[in-house]
Every structure is written in structure tokens, then in C-alpha cells.
N, C-alpha and C positions, 0 to 999 in steps of 0.2 A: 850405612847398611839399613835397607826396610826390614822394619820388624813388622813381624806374623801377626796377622790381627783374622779372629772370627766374628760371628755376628751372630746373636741368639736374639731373633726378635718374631712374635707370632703374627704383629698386623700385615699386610702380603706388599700394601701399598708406604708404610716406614720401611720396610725390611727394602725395598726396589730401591726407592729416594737415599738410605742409608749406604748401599750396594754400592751404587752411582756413585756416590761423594767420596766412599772409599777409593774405589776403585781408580778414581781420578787421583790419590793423593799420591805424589812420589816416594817417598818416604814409608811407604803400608805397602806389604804385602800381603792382600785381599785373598784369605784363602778359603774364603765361602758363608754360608750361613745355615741356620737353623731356626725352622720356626715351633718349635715345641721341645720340652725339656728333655725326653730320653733320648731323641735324635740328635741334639747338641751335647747331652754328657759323653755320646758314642763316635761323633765326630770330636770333640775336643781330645778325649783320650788319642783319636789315633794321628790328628794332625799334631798336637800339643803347640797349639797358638802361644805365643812370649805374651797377645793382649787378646782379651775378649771384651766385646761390650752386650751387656746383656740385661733385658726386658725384664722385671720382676713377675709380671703378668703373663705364665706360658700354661698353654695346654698341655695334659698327662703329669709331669713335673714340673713343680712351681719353682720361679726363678730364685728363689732363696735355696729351697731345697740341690737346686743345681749349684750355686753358690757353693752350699756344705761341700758338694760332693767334690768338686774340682779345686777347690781351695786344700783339701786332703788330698786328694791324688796327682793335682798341678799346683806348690803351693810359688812357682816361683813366676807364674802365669801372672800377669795385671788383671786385676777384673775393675772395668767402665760400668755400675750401673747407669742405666739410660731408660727411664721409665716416667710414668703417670704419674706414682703414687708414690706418695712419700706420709712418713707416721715415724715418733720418733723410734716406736719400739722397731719399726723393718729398718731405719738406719742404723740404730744399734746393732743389730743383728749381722747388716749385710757388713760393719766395719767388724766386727767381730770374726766375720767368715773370710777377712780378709780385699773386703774391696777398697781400691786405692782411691776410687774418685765416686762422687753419686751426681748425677746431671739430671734435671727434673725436664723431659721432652719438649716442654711448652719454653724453654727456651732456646731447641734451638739447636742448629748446625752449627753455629759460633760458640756456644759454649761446650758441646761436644767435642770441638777443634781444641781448644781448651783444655782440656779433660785428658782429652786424647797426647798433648803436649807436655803437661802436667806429668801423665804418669809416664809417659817415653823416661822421662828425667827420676824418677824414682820419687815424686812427690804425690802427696793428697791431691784433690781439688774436687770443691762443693761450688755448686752454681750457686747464686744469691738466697735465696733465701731456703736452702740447706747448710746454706755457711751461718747466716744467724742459728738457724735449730744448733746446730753446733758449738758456736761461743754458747749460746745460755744454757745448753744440758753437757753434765758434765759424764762422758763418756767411759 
């Protein structure tokens, strides 16, 4: 059975390319997107996606801050970060607010696919070197 998967991302042209790859996968059911943070806490609430993958970098509410929120009110949701910027305090933060996987964007639809596999199964996954920050800082 495809599991519900949303997309909170604000670039127009990752958010299209991400859409696409969704959209293609048989296993996803692609049930839209959000490119800024109160439009995605407002669609998450009322679709209530099983996955989200989601930009830390959003306009109006920051994607952590969206984090807190759906991690409290969805906590049985998967949240994919899928972002730029990585620092060890915003992986602390986003593992703490409950996300199951962090994928740093410069790697990639393969390691998204990944990620995206990972947590289907109920597991972590950090792309390469989120997975070092990881072994060396103890969480």
C-alpha cells in the first residue's frame, strides 16, 4: 500500500523536480506541496501525510519551527529533512523534534530515495557526512 507523503519545500524549481520524482514513484502517494511554513503546518494538519519531507529554509515559518509543530500534533508522521544546511545544533534540534532521516540536498535524488526507504521501514537515515556529524557528537 503507498504511503502519503507531503512536500514542504520553498525553491519553485526543487519543489517541481521533487513533485516529478514523486509523483513517478509507485509506492507514494503524492499528496501535494507547500512552499512556505504556515501553508504546510495548515495543509499537513488537514491531509495528515504518514511522510513529510521537509526544507529547513521556509518563508513566514521556519522549517524547524514547523518541525516543533507537527511533531506535536502529527507525532506518528515521518519527517525527511531535505535541506542546504546542516550545523550540528539544527540536527540536534530537528532529531530531537523527531525527524527520522536528515539528507543534505547536494546529494541528491538517490540519497532522498534512500531516506525515503529508510523511514517507510521505521529506520533513521543520515546521508554521508551527516552520518559522520553523528558517530562523533554524541546526541
Amino acid at each position: 500500500m503507498p504511503i502519503s507523503l507531503f512536500l514542504i519545500e520553498d525553491e519553485e524549481l526543487v519543489c517541481e523536480l521533487l513533485a516529478e520524482f514523486l509523483n513517478g514513484e509507485e509506492d507514494i502517494n503524492f499528496l501535494g506541496d507547500a512552499r512556505d511554513g504556515a501553508t504546510a503546518i495548515d495543509r499537513c494538519r488537514e491531509l495528515k501525510p504518514e511522510m513529510i519531507i521537509l526544507d529547513l529554509r521556509l518563508p513566514e515559518v521556519s522549517g524547524l519551527e514547523v518541525l516543533r509543530i507537527l511533531h506535536k500534533e502529527l507525532p506518528l508522521t515521518k519527517v525527511i529533512i531535505f535541506t542546504g544546511s546542516l550545523s550540528e545544533e539544527t540536527l540536534h534540534t530537528t532529531l530531537q523534534n523527531g525527524a527520522i532521516a536528515y539528507v543534505e540536498k547536494a546529494y541528491g535524488l538517490e540519497e532522498l530515495q534512500k531516506a525515503i526507504e529508510a523511514a517507510k521501514a521505521g529506520k533513521q537515515y543520515f546521508s554521508p557526512s551527516i552520518a559522520r556529524l553523528v558517530e562523533d557528537y554524541q546526541f
